[in-house]
C-alpha positions in Angstrom: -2.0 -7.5 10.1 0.2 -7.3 7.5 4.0 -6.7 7.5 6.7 -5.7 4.6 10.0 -5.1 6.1 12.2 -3.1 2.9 15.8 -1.6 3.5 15.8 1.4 2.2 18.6 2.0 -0.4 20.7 5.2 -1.5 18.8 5.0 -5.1 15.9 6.0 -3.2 17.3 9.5 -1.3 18.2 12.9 -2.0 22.1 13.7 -2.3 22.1 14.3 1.6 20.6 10.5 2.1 17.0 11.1 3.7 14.3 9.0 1.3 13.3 11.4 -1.4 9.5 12.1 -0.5 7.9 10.8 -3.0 9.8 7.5 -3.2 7.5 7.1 0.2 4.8 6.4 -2.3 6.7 3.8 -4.0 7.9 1.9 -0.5 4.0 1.8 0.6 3.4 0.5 -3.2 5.7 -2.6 -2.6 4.0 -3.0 0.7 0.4 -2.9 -1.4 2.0 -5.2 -3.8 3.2 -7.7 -1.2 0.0 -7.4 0.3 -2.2 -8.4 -2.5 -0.5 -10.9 -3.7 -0.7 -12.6 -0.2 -4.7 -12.0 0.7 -5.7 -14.5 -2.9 -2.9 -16.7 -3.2 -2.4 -17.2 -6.8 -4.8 -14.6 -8.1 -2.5 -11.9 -9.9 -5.0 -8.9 -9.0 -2.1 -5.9 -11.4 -2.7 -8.3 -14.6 -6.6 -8.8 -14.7 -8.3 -8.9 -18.0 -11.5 -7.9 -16.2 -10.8 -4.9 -14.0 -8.2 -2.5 -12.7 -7.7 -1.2 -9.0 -6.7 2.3 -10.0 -5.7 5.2 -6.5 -7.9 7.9 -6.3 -6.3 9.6 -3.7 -2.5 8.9 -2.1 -1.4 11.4 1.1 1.9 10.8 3.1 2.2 12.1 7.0 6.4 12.2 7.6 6.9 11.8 11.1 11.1 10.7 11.5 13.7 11.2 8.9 13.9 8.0 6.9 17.7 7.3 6.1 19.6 5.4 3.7 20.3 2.1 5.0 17.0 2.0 7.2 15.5 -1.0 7.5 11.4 -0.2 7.8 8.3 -2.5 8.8 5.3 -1.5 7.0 2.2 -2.5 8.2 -1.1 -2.2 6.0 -4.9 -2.4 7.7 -7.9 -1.3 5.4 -9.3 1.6 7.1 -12.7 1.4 5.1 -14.4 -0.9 3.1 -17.0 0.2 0.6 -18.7 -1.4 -2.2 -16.4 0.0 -5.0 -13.9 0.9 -3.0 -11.3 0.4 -0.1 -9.1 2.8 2.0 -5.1 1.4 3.1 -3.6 2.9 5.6 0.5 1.9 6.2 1.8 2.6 9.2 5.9 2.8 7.7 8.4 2.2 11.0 11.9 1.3 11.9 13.1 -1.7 13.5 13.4 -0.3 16.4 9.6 0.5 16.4 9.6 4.4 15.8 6.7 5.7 14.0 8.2 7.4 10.7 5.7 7.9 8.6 1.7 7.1 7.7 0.9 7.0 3.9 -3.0 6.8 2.9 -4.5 5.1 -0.5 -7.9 5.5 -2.1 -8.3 2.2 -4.2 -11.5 1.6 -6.8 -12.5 -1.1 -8.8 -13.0 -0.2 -12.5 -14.0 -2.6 -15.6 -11.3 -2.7 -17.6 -13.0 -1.8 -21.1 -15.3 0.5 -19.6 -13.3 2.2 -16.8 -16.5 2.2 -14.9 -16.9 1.2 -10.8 -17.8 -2.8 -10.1 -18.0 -4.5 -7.5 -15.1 -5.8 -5.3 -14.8 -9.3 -6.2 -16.4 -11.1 -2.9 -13.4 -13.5 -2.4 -11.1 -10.3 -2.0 -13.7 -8.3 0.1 -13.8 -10.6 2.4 -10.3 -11.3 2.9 -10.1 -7.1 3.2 -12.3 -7.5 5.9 -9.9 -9.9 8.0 -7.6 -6.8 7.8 -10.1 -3.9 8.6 -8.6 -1.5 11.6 
């Protein structure tokens, strides 16, 4: 598994402190970010000439408040694994282990040029798969 811990800062809540929901999105995105970076040391997947890894489809599942000052552990496992495609699930919790949120992304692969679906390069697939739920 892999684990991000973030403390959440005021820049990221409404006026009354609680994480503004859609800065949710950007903690898993860090998490994504962290993660990637780790599975290929070295390979910079966000700056390919060749291809981009665009979302199809993002959903967010609040369970707890998240507060200002919250220091969160989010834990990524691909959920599915296609050809194309892969599914992240983040499981976002506190340090004292409550569940406070779940957050979903739909990744594809796309030539660059063409914007069409490839292949997931085989040395990332198969580091996906060391990571599948």
């Amino acid at each position: 598994m892999n684990k991000t811990k973030i403390r959440v800062s005021f820049s990221d809540c409404d006026p009354g402190g609680i994480l503004f929901f859609a800065n949710l999105f950007k903690l898993a995105h860090i998490a994504y970010e962290e993660f990637l970076t780790k599975l290929v040391p070295g390979k910079n997947y966000f700056i390919s000439e060749e291809f981009a890894i665009p979302i199809l489809k993002a959903e967010a599942d609040f369970k707890n408040p998240i507060k200002y000052g919250d220091e969160v552990t989010i834990t990524i496992l691909v959920k599915t694994l296609r050809v194309s495609s892969f599914e992240l699930e983040y499981i976002i919790e506190s340090d004292r282990g409550v569940l406070l949120a779940n957050v979903s992304t739909v990744h594809v692969f796309v030539g660059k040029k063409s914007f069409d679906k490839i292949l997931i390069p085989e040395n990332l697939k198969s580091k996906l798969y060391e990571f599948m739920k």
